[in-house]
C-alpha positions as CSV (number, residue, x, y, z in Angstrom):
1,X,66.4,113.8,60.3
2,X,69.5,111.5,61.0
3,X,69.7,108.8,58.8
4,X,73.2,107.3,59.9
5,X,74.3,106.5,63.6
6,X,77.2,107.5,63.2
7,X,75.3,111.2,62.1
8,X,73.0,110.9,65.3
9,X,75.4,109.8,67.5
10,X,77.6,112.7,66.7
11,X,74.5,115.1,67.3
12,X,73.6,113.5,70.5
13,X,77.0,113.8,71.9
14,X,77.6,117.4,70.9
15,X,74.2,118.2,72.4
16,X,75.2,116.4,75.8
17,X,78.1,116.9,76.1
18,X,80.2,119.8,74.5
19,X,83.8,119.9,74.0
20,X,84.3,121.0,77.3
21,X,82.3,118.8,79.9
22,X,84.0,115.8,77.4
23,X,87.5,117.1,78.5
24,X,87.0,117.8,81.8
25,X,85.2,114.5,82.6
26,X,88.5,112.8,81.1
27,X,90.7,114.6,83.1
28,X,88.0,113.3,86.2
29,X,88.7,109.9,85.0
30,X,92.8,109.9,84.5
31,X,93.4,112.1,87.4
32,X,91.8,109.9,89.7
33,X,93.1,109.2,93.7
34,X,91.9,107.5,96.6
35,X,89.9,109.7,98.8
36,X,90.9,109.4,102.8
37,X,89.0,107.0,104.6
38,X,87.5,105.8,101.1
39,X,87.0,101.9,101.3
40,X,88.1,100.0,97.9
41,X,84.6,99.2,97.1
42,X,83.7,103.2,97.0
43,X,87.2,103.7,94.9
44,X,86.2,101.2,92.9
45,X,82.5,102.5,92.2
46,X,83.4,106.1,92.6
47,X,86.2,105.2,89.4
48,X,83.5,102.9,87.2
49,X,80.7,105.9,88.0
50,X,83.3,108.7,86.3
51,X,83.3,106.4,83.4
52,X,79.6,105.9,83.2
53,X,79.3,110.1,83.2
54,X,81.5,109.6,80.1
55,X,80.8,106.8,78.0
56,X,83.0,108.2,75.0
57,X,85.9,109.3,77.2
58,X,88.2,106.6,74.7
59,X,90.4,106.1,77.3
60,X,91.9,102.5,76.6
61,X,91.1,99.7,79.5
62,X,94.9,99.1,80.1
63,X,95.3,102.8,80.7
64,X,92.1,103.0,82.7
65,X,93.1,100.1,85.4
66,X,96.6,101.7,85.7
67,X,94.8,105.3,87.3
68,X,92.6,103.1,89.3
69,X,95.8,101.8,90.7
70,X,98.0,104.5,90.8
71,X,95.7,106.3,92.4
72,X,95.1,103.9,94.9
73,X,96.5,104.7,98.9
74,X,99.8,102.8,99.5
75,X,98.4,100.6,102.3
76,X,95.2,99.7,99.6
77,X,98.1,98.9,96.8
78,X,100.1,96.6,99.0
79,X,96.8,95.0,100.3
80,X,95.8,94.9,96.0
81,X,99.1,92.8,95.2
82,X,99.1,90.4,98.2
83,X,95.6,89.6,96.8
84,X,96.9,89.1,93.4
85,X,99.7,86.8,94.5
86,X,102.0,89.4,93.0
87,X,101.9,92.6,91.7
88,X,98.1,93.9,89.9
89,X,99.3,95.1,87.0
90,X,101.3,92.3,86.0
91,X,98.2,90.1,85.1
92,X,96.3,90.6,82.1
93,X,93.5,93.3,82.0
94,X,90.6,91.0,81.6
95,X,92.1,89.0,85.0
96,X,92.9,92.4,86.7
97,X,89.4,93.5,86.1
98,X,87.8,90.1,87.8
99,X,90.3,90.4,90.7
100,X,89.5,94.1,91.3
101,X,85.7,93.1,91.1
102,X,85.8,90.4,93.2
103,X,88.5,92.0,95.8
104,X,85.6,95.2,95.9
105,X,82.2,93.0,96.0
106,X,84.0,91.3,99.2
107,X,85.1,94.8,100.6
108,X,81.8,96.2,100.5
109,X,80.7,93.8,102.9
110,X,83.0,94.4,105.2
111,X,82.0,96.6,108.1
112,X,84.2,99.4,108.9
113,X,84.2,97.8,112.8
114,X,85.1,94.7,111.4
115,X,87.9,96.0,110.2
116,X,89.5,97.9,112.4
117,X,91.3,96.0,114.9
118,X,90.7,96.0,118.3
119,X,93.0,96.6,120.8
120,X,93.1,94.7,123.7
121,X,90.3,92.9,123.3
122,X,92.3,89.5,124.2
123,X,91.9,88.8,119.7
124,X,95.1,88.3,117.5
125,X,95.8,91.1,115.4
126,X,96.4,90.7,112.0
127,X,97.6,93.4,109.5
128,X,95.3,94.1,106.2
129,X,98.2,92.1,104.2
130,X,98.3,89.3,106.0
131,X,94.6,88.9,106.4
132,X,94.1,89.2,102.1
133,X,97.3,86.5,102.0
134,X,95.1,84.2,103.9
135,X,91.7,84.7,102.1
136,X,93.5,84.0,98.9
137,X,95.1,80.6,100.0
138,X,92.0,79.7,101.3
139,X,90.3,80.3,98.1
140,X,93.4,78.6,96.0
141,X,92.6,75.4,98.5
């Protein structure tokens, strides 16, 4: 019989997850990269779904959004910054944190098609950079 949380929480999590799952679902979460071809949005969810199979991994926020980022593809970094006016991890976590969830929820709905530009198709091209530089003076207006 627990009578503390502390005492059943300890049980539970010793059940659940022993020593070693605990340290090798840590290492999941700081070792963290891009896969290829992986969109931000599934970066992003892939990263926040490692932390949900480890609630109690205690790594610290600030420390958590610096793997998301530095694990990140160059092009997708660039792309991350020229939506944050600057460079991500200068802002403050909590703003860092609505940025990336913003910047994913709208990357999810972009279609891989969509995109990818099109090659003489008579359109404009317009690099990933300068696309994200637009959409955030639009949204600034």
């Amino acid at each position: 019989m627990f009578t503390t949380w502390e005492a059943l929480s300890k049980a539970f999590l010793s059940k659940y997850f022993p020593s070693g799952k605990t340290a090798k679902l840590r290492t999941d979460i700081t070792s963290f990269t891009q896969q290829d071809e992986e969109s931000l949005y599934g970066a992003w969810e892939r990263f926040k779904d490692l932390q949900r199979q480890c609630p109690h991994h205690g790594v610290p926020d600030c420390l958590l959004i610096q793997t998301f980022y530095n694990g990140l593809e160059r092009s997708v970094k660039i792309s991350v910054d020229a939506a944050a006016r600057g460079v991500l991890m200068g802002k403050s976590i909590k703003t860092t944190k609505a940025l990336l969830e913003e910047m994913t929820s709208n990357n999810y709905y972009w279609s891989s098609e969509r995109a990818t530009p099109r090659r003489g198709s008579g359109r404009h091209e317009v690099d990933a950079v300068t696309l994200l530089a637009s959409w955030v003076d639009a949204l600034a207006q």
